[in-house]
C-alpha positions in Angstrom: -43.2 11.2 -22.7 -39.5 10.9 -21.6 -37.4 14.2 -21.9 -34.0 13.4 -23.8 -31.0 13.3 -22.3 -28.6 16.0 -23.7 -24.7 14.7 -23.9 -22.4 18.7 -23.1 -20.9 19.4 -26.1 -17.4 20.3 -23.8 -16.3 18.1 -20.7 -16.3 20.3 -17.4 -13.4 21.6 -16.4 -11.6 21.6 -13.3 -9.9 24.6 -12.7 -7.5 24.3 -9.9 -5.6 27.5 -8.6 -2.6 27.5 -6.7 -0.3 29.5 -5.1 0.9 31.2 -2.0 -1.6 33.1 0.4 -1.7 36.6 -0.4 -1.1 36.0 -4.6 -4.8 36.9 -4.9 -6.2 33.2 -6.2 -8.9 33.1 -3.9 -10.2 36.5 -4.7 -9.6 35.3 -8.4 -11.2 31.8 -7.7 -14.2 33.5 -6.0 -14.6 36.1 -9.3 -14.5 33.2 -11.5 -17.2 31.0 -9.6 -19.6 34.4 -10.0 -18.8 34.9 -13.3 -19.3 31.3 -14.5 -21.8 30.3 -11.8 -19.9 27.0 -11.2 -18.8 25.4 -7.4 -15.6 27.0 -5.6 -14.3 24.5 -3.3 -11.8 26.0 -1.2 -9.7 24.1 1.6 -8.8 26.4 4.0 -13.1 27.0 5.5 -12.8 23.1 5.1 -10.1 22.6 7.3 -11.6 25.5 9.2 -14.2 24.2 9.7 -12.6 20.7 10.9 -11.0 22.3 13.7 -14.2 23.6 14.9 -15.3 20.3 15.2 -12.5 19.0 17.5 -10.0 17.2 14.7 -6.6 18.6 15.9 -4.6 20.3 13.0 -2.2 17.6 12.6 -5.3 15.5 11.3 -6.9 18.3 8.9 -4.1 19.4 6.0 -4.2 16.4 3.5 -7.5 15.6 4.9 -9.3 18.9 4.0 -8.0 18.2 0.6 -9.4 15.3 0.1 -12.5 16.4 1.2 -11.9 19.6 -1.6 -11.6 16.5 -4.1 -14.6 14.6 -3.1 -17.4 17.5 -3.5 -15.2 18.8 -6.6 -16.0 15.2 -7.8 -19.1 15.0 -6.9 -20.2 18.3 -9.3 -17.8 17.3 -12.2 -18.7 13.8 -12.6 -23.4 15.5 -13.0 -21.1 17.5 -16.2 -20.6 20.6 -14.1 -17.2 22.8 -13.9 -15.7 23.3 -10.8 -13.1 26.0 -9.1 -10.5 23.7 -6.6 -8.8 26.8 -4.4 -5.9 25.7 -2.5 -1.9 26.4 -2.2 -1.2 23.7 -3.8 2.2 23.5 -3.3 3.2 20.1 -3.6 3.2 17.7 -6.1 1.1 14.8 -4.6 -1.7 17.8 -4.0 -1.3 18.3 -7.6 -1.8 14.9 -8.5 -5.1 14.5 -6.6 -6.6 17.0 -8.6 -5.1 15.1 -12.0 -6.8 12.2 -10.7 -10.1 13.6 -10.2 -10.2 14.9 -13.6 -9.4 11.3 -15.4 -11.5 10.3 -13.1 -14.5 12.3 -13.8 -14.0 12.8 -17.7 -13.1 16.7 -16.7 -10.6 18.5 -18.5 -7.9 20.0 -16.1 -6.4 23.5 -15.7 -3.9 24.4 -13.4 -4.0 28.4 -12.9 -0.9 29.4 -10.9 -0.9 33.2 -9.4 1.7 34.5 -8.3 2.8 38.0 -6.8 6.6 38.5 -8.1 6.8 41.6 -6.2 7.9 41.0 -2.5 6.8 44.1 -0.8 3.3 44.1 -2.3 3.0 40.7 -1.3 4.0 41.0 2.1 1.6 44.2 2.4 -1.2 42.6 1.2 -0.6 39.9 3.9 -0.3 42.5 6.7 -3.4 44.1 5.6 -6.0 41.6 4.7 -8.9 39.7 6.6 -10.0 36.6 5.0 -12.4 36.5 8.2 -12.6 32.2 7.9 -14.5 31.5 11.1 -12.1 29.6 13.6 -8.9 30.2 11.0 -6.3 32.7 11.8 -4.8 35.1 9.2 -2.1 33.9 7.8 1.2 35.7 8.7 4.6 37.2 6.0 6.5 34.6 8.3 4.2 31.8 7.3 4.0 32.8 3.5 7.8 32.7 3.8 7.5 29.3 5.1 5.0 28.0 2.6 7.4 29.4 -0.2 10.4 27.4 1.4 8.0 24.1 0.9 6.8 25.3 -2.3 7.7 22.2 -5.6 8.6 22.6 -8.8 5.8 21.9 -11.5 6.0 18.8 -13.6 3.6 20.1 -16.1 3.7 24.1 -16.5 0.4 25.9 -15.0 -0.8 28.5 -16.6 0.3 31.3 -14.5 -0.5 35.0 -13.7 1.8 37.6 -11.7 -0.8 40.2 -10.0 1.6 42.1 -8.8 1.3 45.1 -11.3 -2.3 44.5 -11.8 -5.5 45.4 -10.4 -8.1 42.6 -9.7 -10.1 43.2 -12.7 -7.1 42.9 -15.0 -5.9 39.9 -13.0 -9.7 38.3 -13.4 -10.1 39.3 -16.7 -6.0 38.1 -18.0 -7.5 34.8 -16.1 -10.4 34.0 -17.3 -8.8 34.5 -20.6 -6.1 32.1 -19.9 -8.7 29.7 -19.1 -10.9 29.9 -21.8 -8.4 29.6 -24.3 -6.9 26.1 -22.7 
């Protein structure tokens, strides 16, 4: 007897997070992915994890994105959601991820976090260890920097300011921001 196939009732989604180091869309990213048991794929422990292997950082940036894209592809297009967790400060990086859900059938959401209070940002930089093996934290200078390069958005993300909230809030205003796109 051959089981029946059963055609999702929703598309997966493709949420992709963005922002500067520091806003807190990892830790978001990584709540989400528990929560909904779905695939986080997160460039920086790919690029990491490219360096480790000998390709020079010149080589890895756009690179370790399009290796984000592939596996992100590669769970969307068997029906499942997935979590893309990257800066994604540019539009061309934002256009990948567009491109991978047409591609895949998925129905995109861009989740922008953002921290709107300077010194909390810059203290949550100085304090925290992300602890990616072969990655180095990532400094207030470099934030700074990574603002400096930071595009305009062609299509508004949805967006969330943790700045005066605590992770649970920020997870939970998320997640609700999500479910109702």
């Amino acid at each position: 007897m051959r089981a029946e196939q059963e055609t999702p009732t929703q598309p997966p989604k493709l949420i992709a997070m963005a922002g500067l180091p520091g806003s807190g869309k990892s830790t978001i990213a990584e709540a989400f992915a528990h929560r909904l048991q779905i695939p986080i794929v997160s460039v920086d422990p790919i690029e990491a994890a490219m360096w480790r292997s000998g390709l020079s950082r010149k080589e890895t940036g756009i690179a370790a994105y399009r290796v984000a894209k592939t596996i992100a592809a590669e769970n969307l297009k068997y029906g499942l959601s997935a979590i893309a967790d990257a800066v994604n400060p540019v539009e061309d990086a934002r256009q990948m991820w567009r491109e991978t859900a047409d591609a895949t059938g998925a129905k995109l959401v861009f989740l922008e976090v953002i921290c709107s209070d300077k010194a909390t940002h810059k203290s949550r930089i100085e304090s925290r260890t992300r602890g990616i093996d072969g990655m180095p934290e990532v400094t207030w200078q470099r934030v700074e920097q990574r603002s400096a390069e930071y595009e305009a958005w062609t299509v508004s993300p949805l967006r969330i300011d943790t700045s005066n909230i605590n992770i649970d809030e920020a997870v939970e205003t998320a997640m609700n921001l999500v479910r109702r796109s």
